[in-house]
C-alpha positions as CSV (number, residue, x, y, z in Angstrom):
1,X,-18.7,-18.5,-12.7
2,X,-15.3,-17.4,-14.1
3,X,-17.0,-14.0,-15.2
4,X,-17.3,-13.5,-11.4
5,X,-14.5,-15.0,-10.1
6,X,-12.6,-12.5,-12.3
7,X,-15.6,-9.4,-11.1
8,X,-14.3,-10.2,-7.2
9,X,-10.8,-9.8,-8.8
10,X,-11.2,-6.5,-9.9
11,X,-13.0,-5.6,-6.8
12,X,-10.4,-6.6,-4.3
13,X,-8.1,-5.2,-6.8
14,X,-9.7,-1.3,-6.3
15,X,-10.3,-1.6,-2.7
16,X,-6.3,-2.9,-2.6
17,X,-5.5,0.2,-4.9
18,X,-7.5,2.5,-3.1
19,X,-6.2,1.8,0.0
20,X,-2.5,2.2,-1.2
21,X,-3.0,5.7,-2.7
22,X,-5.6,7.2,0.9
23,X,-3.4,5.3,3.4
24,X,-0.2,5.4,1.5
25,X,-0.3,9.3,2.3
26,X,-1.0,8.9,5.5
27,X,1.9,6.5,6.3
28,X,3.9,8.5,3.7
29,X,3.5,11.8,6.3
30,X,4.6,9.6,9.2
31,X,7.8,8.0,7.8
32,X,9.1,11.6,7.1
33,X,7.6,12.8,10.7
34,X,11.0,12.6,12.5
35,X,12.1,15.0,9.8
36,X,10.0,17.7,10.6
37,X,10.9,20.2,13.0
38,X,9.8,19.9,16.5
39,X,6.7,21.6,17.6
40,X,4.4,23.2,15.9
41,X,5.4,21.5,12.1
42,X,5.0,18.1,13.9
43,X,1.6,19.1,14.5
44,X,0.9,20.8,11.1
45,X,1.9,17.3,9.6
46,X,-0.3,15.4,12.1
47,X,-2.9,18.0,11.2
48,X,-2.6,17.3,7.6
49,X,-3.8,13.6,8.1
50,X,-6.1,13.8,11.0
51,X,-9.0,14.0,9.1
52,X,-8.8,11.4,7.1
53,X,-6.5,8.5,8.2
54,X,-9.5,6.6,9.8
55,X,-11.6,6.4,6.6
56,X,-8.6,5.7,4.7
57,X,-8.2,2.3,7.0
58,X,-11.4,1.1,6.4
59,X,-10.4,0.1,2.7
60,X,-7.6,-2.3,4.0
61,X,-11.1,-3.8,6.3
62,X,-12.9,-3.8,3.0
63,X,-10.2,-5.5,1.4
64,X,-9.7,-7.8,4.4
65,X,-13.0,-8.6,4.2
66,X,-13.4,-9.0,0.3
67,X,-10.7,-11.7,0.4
68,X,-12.2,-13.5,3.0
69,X,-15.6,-13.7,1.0
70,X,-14.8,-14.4,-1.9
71,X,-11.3,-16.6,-1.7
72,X,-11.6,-18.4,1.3
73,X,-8.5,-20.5,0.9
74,X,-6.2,-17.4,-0.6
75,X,-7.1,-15.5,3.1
76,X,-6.1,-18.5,4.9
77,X,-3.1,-18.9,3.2
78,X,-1.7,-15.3,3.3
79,X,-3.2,-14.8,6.8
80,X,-1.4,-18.0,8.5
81,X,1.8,-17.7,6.3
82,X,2.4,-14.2,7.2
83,X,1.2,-14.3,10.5
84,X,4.1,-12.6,12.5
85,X,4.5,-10.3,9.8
86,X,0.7,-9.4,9.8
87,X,0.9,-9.1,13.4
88,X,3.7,-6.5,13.5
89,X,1.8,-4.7,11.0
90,X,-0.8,-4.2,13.2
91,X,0.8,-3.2,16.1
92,X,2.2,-1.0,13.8
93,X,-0.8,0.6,12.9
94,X,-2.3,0.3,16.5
95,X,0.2,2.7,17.8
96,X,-0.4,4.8,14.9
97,X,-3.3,5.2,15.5
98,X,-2.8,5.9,19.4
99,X,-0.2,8.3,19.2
100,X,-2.4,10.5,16.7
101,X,-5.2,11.0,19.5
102,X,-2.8,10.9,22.4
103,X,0.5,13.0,21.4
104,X,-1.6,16.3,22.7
105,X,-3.0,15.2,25.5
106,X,-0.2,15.8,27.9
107,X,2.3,18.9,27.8
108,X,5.1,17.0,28.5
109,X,8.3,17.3,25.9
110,X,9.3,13.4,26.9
111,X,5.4,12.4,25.9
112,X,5.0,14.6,23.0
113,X,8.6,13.0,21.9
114,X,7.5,9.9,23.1
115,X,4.4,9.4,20.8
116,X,6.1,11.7,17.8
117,X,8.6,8.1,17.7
118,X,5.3,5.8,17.6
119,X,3.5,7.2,14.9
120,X,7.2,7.1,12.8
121,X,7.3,4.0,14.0
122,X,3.9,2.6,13.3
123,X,4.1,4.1,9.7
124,X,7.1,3.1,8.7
125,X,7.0,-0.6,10.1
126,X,3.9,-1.7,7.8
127,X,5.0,0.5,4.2
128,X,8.0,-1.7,4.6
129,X,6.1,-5.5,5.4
130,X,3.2,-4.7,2.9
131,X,5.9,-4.5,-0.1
132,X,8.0,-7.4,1.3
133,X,4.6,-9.4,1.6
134,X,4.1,-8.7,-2.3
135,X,7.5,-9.4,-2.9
136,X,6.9,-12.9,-1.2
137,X,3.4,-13.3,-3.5
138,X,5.4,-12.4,-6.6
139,X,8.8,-14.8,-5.7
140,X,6.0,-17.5,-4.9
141,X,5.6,-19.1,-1.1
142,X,6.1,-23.1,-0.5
143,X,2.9,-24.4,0.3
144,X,1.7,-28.4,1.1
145,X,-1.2,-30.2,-0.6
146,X,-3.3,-28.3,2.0
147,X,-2.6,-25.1,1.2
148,X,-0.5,-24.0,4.1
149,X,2.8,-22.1,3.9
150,X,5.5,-24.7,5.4
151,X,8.3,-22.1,5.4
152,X,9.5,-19.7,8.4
153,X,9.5,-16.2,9.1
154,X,12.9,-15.5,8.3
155,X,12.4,-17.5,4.8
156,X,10.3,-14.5,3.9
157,X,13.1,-11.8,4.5
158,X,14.8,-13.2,1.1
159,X,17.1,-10.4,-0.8
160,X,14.3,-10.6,-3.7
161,X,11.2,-9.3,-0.7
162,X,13.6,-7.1,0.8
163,X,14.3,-5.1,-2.2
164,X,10.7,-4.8,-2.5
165,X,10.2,-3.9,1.0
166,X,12.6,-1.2,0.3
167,X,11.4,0.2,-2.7
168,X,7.7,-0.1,-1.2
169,X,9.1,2.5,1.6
170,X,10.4,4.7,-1.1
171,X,7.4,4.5,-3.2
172,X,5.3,5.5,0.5
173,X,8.0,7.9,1.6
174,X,7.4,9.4,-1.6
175,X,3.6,9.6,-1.8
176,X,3.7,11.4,1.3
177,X,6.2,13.7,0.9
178,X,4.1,14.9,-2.4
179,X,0.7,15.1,-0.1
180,X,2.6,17.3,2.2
181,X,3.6,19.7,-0.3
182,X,0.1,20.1,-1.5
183,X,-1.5,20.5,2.1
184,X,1.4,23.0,3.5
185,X,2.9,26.1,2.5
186,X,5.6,28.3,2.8
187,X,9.3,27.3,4.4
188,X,7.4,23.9,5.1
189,X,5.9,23.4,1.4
190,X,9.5,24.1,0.3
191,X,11.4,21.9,2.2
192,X,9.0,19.1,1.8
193,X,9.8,19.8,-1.5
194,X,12.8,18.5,-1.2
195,X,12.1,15.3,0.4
196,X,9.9,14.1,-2.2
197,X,12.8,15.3,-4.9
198,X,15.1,12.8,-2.8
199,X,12.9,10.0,-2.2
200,X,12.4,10.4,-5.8
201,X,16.4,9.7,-6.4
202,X,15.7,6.7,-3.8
203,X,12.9,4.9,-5.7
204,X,13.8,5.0,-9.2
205,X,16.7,2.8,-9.4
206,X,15.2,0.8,-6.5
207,X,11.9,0.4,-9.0
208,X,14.0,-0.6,-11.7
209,X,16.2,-2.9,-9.9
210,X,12.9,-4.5,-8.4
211,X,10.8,-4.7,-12.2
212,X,14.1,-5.9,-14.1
213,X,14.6,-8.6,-11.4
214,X,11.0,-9.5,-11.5
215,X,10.8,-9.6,-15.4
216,X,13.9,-11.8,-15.4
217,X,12.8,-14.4,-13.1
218,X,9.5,-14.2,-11.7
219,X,6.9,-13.6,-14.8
220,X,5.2,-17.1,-15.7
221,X,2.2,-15.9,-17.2
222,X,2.2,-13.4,-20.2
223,X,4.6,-10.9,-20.1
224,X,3.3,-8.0,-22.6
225,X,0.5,-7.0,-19.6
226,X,2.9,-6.6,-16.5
227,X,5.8,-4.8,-18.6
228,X,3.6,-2.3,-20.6
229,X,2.0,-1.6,-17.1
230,X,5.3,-1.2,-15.6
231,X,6.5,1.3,-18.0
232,X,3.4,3.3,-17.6
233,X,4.5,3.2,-14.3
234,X,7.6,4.9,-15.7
235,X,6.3,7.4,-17.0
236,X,4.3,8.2,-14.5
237,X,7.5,8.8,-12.0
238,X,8.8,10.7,-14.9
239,X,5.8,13.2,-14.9
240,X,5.8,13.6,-11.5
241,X,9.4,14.2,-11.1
242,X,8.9,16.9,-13.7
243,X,6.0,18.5,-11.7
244,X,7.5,18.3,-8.4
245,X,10.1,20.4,-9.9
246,X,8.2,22.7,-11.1
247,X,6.1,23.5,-7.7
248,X,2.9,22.0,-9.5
249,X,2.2,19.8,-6.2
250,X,-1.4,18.6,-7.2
251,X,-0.2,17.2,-10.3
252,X,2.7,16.0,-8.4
253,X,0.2,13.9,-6.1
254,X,-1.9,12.7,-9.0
255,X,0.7,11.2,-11.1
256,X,2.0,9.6,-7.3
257,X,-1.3,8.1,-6.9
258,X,-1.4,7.0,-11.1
259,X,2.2,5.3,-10.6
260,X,1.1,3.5,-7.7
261,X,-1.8,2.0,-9.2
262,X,0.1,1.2,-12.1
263,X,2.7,-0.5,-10.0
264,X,0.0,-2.4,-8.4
265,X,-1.8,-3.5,-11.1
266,X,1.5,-4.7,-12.8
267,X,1.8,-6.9,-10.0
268,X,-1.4,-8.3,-10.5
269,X,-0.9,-9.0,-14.4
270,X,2.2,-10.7,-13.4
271,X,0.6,-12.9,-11.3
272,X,-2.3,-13.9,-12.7
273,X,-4.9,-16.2,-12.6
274,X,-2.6,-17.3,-9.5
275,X,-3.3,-15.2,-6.1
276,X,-1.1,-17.3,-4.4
277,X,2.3,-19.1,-6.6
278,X,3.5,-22.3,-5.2
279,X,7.3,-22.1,-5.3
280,X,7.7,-25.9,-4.9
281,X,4.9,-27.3,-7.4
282,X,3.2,-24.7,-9.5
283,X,-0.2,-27.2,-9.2
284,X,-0.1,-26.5,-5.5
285,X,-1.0,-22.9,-6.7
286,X,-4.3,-21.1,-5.7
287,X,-5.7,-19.3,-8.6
288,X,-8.9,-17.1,-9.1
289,X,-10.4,-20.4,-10.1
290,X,-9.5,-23.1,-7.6
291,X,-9.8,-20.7,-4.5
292,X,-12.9,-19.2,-4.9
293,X,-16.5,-19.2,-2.9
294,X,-19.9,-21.1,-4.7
295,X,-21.3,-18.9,-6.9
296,X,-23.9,-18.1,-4.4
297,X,-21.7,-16.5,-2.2
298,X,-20.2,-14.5,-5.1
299,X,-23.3,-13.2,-6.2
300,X,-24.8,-12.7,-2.6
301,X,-21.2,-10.9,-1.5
302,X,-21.6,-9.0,-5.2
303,X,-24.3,-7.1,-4.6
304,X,-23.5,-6.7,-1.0
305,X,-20.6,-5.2,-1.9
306,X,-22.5,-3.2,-5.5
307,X,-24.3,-1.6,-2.7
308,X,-21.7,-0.6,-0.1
309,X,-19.0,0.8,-2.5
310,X,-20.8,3.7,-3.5
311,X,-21.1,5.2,0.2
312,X,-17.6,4.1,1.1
313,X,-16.5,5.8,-2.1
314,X,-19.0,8.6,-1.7
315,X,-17.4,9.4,1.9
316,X,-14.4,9.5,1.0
317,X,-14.7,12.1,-1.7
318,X,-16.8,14.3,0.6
319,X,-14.5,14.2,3.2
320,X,-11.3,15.3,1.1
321,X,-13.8,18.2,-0.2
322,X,-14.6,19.4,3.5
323,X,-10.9,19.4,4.2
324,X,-9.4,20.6,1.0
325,X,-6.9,22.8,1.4
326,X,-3.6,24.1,3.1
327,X,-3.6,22.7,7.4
């Protein structure tokens, strides 16, 4: 039983990771969109993600999903405690969504402009709740005997969250920025550049400030596994500061998506076996082990899942080859 509780672990884990790096560009692209130059660059940088900004979603479904299955009373706990939150999230992403199929459809400056401030708005909005909602899993929630969060919204937007939420933003900002210098070229490749050169500045002391803060107060478990993976984090944002200088924007992008995951799986060594920390009584804590599904469910949701990864990952790959490539 606890080789598969720790099997749907992992799983969540990828689809989680996966859906940071493929959507994190995508919302990356849109927090800088405002940037861009009106007209046709706007629509180069829409361009850039049309393809692709769908099937990225589908991994935060997935991952949805996965939770559901196989940690019942995690899902409940997150989805409940950070309902407002999740809700603005998704209006968020609704209007994302929206303003990418609609911002064309009328030749009208004042509904091109219009949409052009939903799709900032909708990528921007969610980067900066998904890193304060981490923040908030990391700093620990107060839950009853029941599992239920009995704090407010506004006890979530703590200083500790909120640095997160702002590094999180960086960290996207940045990601994007990086992807737009690999799928453009010319005066736009050069000035996006730029923006991923600042949002570099942005994030590194804001990543530092967040990891020291965390390894100061928040690490309960071992310690060895989060801080070696945040270092590798590091030196990851070191490599792709280095490349980013040097013009070599695929590499640039590579060691964005590496640092991510790092960052990401740091998180989950520092919270582990809890999913869920109990700020007011650390046996109130849902874990990999109390939280989970029978083991029939876990095995039935395994292969389920053993089955649908491979065309979800399979997709994914052949879509980025069909659209490889400068917009």
């Amino acid at each position: 039983m606890a080789t598969l509780q720790l099997i749907w672990l992992l799983l969540i884990g990828v689809l989680i990771i996966g859906y940071a790096i493929l959507d994190g560009f995508d919302l990356g692209v849109g927090c800088w969109h405002l940037c861009a130059r009106k007209g046709a660059e706007r629509s180069r940088f829409m361009r850039a993600i049309e393809p692709f900004w769908d099937g990225n979603e589908v991994w935060l479904l997935t991952g949805g999903g996965a939770l559901f299955a196989a940690f019942p009373p995690v899902y409940a706990t997150v989805f409940s405690g950070f309902y407002l939150a999740l809700m603005l999230v998704l209006v968020g992403l609704i209007f994302r969504a929206v303003s990418i199929e609609f911002r064309n459809r009328v030749a009208d400056p004042r509904w091109v402009a219009a949409w052009d401030f939903a799709f900032a708005a909708g990528s921007v909005l969610p980067s900066l709740l998904y890193a304060v909602a981490v923040g908030n899993l990391l700093r620990g929630l107060t839950l009853n005997a029941a599992g239920d969060y009995t704090g407010g919204f506004f006890a979530l937007l703590n200083p500790y969250a909120l640095l997160f939420g702002i590094a999180g933003l960086a960290m996207i900002a940045l990601h994007g920025a990086l992807y737009l210098a690999v799928k453009t070229d010319g005066e736009t490749q050069a000035r996006v550049r730029v923006w991923a050169a600042r949002a570099w500045t942005v994030y590194l002391p804001l990543f530092l400030a967040a990891a020291g803060w965390t390894a100061a107060c928040y690490l309960r478990g071992g310690v060895v596994l989060p801080v070696a993976l945040a270092v590798a984090a590091l030196a990851a944002l070191a490599l792709l500061r280095r490349f980013n200088g040097r013009g070599e924007d695929l590499k640039a992008f590579l060691a964005s998506c590496a640092g991510i995951a790092l960052v990401l799986l740091a998180v989950v060594a520092a919270l582990f076996p809890n999913l869920v920390v109990a700020s007011n009584d650390a046996a109130l804590s849902l874990t990999i082990y109390n939280s989970s599904s029978s083991r029939l469910t876990l095995v039935t949701m395994l292969v389920i899942a053993l089955l649908g990864m491979p065309v979800v990952i399979g997709y994914t790959v052949f879509i980025h080859r069909v659209f490889k490539g400068k917009v």
